[in-house]
Structure formats: structure tokens, C-alpha cells
N, C-alpha and C positions, 0 to 999 in steps of 0.2 A: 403076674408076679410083681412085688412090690418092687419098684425103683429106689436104689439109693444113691445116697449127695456124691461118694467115692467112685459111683458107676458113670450116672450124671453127669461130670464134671472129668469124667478121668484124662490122663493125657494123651494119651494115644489111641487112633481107632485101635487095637484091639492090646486090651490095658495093659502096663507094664511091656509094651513093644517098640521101642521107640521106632523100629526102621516101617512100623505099621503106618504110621503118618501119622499128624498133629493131629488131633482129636476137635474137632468145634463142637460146644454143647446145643441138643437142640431144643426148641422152644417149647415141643410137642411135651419134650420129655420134662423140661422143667415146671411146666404150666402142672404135668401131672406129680412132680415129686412132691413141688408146693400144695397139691390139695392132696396129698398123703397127710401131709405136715397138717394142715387145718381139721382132717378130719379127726386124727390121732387129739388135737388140741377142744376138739367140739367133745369128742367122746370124755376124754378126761373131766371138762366141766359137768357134763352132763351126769359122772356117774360119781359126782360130789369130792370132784380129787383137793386136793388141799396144796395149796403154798405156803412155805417157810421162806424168811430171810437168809437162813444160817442154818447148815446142819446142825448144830448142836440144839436148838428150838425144835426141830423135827425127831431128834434124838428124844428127848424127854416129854414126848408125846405119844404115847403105843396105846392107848386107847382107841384104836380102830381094829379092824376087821383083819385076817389075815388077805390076801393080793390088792387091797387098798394102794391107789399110789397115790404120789406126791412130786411136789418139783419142789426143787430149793433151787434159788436165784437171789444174787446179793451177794454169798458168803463171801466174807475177804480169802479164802484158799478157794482160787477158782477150781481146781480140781474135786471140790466140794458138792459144785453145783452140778445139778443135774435130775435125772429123774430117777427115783426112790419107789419100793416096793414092798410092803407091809408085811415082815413074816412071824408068825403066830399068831396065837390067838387075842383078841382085845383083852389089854392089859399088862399084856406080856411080849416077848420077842422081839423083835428088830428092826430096823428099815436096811433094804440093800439096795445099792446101788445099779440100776439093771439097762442105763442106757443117759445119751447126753441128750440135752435139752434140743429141741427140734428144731433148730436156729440154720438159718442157710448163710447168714454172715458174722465172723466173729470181729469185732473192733478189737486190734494188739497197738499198744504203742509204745514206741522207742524214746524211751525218756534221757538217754545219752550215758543208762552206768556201765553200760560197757564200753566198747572200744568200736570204730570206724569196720574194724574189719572182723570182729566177733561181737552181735550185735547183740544184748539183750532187752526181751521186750515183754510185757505184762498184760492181760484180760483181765476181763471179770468172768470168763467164760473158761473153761479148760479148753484146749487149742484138740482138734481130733482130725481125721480124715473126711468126715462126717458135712465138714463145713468149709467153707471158704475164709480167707481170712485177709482182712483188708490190715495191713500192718505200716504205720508212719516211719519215716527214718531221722532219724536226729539230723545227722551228718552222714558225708560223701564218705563211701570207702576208698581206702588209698592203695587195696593190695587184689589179687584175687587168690582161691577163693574166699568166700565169707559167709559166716557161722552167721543164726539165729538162735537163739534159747529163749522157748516160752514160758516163765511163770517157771523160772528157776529150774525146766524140764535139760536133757541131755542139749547139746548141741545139735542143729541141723544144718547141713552143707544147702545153700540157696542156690539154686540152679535156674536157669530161662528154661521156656516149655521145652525150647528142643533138648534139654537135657545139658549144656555148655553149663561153667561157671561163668557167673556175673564176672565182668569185666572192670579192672580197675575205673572208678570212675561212672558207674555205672549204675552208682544207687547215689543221690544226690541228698545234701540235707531239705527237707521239708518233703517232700513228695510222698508220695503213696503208693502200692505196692500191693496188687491182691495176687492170692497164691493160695497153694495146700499143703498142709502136712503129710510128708507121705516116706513112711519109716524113718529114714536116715537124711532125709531132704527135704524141702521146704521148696516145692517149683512153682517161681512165678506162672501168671496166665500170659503171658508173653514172652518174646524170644529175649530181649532185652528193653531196658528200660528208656522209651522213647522220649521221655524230658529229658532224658539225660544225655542221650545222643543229640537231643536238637541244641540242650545245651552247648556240647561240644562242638557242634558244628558252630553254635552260633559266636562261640569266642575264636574258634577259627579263624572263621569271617573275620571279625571285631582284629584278630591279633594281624592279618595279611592283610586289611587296608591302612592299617597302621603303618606295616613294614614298608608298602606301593608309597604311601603320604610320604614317609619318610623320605627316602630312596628320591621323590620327585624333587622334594625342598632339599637335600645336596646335590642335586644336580643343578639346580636352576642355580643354586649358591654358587657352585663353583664355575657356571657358566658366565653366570657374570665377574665374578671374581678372573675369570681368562677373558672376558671382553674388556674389563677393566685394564688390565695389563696390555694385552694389546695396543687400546687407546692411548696409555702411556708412555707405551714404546713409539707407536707411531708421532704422539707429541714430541717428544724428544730427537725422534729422526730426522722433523723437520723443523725444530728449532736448531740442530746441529749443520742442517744442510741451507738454514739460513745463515747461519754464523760464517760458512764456508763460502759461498757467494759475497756476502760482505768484503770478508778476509779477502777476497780472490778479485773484486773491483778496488778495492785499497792498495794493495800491490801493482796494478796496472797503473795506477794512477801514478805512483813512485816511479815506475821506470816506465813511464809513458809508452804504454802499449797500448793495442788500441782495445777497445772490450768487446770481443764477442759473442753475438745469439748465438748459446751451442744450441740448437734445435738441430733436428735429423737435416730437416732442409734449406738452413744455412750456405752459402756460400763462402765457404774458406778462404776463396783467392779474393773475396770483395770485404773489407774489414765492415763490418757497419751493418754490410747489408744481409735484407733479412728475406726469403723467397717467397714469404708468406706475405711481402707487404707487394 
């Protein structure tokens, strides 16, 4: 049975399940979707398919065969593009439109007309299930959740694989973003966005060695600033306990006392003398 991109790719082992577990795509199975893709693309050349720029050039061409296809690729209404199927007879009837072009990745980018947290974003591709889609981000959103709209399409609620809304902060400007359309959501291939958490982490970092620097240089500041006072006070203790020594052999000398060593081991009853000597 043919493999498709929405089976391929789904998000959960068994689809639409989230409690089934995260889904990993495997290599077995891409290797073979991709040469679905090449052969569909060999058969088409081979059985003389035709390219247009712009539907409306493929429009005003019915000069082929009735189930003749066609791809149109280019048109400015991405939803334009795709692959075409020849109905009637040459000359007459129609082209319909009966599938997307067989692409496994679509380029979207966020040009910035929307807003941070309802994002809109443009292809040259119409945006499908079908495909992957690697989409830029202008800027950081600041709220959660947060919308996507492709190519003017309804809005899509952007989710991580496990199914969570993106997290304030969590989609950074410049970065890149692959994910899928899938009804009413747009889930990334990831739980959350790992530049942007390392970001976070990394100004973290960046804002708490700041805060430690800080914190150190008032401390040393005010360390010194108390060993300075200290100092000060100690200077002035002993210039005061000089003054008082002065003062206090000036007085002895007036009323002829005699002056003595206070030291602990002074002799009291010997004026003069000193135990130490």
C-alpha cells in the first residue's frame, strides 16, 4: 500500500493518539515515500506532462487529451499550485485540480505583518498535511498560545509534538521552526523550541553572574568602607589616649607627683619603679 507524508510523519505511534507516544519517523519508511515521489515524477515526464507558471496559462490551454496532467508551480495564489488533470476532450473542457505538488518540504516565512503572538506567514506552495513545513519567525512571542495563518488561510493554534502550547518565549525572532498542518494546529517536530530555551537559559546565566558580580563588589565596598572606619576610630583612640598621658604627666609635674608606670607589674609602693626593669 502506498505510504503517505501525513502517515510518515504523523505524531503519534498510532495517529491522532497522543497518550500512544511521540511518534519518530523511520528512515525505511521515508527512503520509500521519497521514491513514491520520484516515481509519480518520472511517470509524469515520461507520459509528456506539461508545466505552467500560473494557472491562468494552463487555463487557456485545453488543447490536450482528456486525463492529461499538468503541474503549475510559480503562481502568485499558492493555492493555485499544484497538480491539474485534463477534463474533456482536446479543445474543450477543463483542468481540475486533483492533488498537491509532491514536495516533502514547504519554505513559509514570517515577514512580521502580523503580530508576535498571531503569526502570519506566506509560500509559494499552498501549506497541506501532505508536507512538512519549515516556517522562519520574525520575532519572539510574548504570550501563549500562538496562531499561525498560511497564505491568508483560517488560523492554526501551534503546538510542541507533545501536543502543549508553545510557551511564552518560546519562538524567538530569526529561528526556524519545522512542523505540520494538521486541521486546526500546526505541531511543531519538537516538544519545544531548543534555541530558545538555551536562549533562556543562557541569559539566565548572563543575568545571575551579574547579580553574584554585583553582590561581591558591595560587599568588598562596604568592607572596606568598615575597615576604614575602624582605622579611623582606632586613630583617634590613640591620639586621644595620647593627649590624656600628656595632660596627666603636665599635672604631675604642677603638683610634684611623682609619675608612674601604670603596667599590671608596677610597684605601687616604689614610685619610679618598674618590675620589668
Amino acid at each position: 500500500m502506498a505510504l503517505s507524508a501525513a502517515e510518515v510523519f504523523r505524531d503519534y505511534v498510532t495517529d491522532g493518539i497522543p497518550s500512544s507516544g511521540k511518534f519518530d519517523p523511520k528512515k525505511p519508511e521515508i527512503r520509500t515515500l521519497l521514491g513514491q515521489y520520484e516515481q509519480v515524477i518520472a511517470s509524469f515526464l515520461a507520459s509528456g506532462g506539461k508545466v505552467y507558471t500560473s494557472k491562468a496559462s494552463l487555463d487557456t490551454d485545453l488543447v490536450h487529451d482528456a486525463k492529461t496532467m499538468a503541474w503549475v508551480v510559480g503562481d502568485a495564489t499558492a493555492a493555485n499550485n499544484g497538480i491539474y488533470q485534463k477534463q474533456g476532450a482536446s479543445g474543450t473542457g477543463s483542468w481540475t485540480r486533483v492533488a498537491d505538488l509532491p514536495y516533502s518540504f514547504i519554505v513559509a516565512e514570517d515577514s512580521g505583518a502580523g503580530s508576535p503572538n498571531a503569526i502570519q506567514a506566506s509560500s509559494s506552495l499552498p501549506i497541506s498535511g501532505s508536507a512538512l513545513v519549515l516556517l522562519s519567525v520574525f520575532e519572539a512571542n510574548t504570550a501563549s498560545p500562538v496562531t499561525v495563518s498560511f497564505n491568508g488561510g483560517l488560523p492554526l493554534t501551534i503546538k510542541t509534538n507533545a501536543g502543549f502550547d508553545v510557551a511564552a518565549g518560546g519562538l524567538l525572532g530569526g529561528m526556524l521552526v519545522m512542523g505540520r498542518a494538521s486541521e486546526t494546529t500546526f505541531r511543531l517536530a519538537s516538544d519545544q523550541a531548543s534555541a530558545a530555551l538555551l536562549a533562556q537559559m543562557e541569559q539566565l546565566l548572563s543575568d545571575t553572574t551579574a547579580e553574584i558580580s554585583q553582590i561581591i563588589d558591595d560587599a568588598v565596598t562596604e568592607f572596606t568602607a568598615d575597615t576604614q572606619d575602624m582605622r579611623d576610630q582606632a586613630e583617634a583612640f590613640a591620639s586621644a589616649a595620647a593627649a590624656s598621658a600628656t595632660e596627666a604627666e603636665m599635672y604631675a609635674e604642677m603638683v610634684g607627683a611623682a609619675v608612674y608606670d601604670f603596667n599590671f607589674d608596677s610597684d605601687p609602693e616604689t614610685p619610679g619603679y618598674d618590675w620589668n626593669d
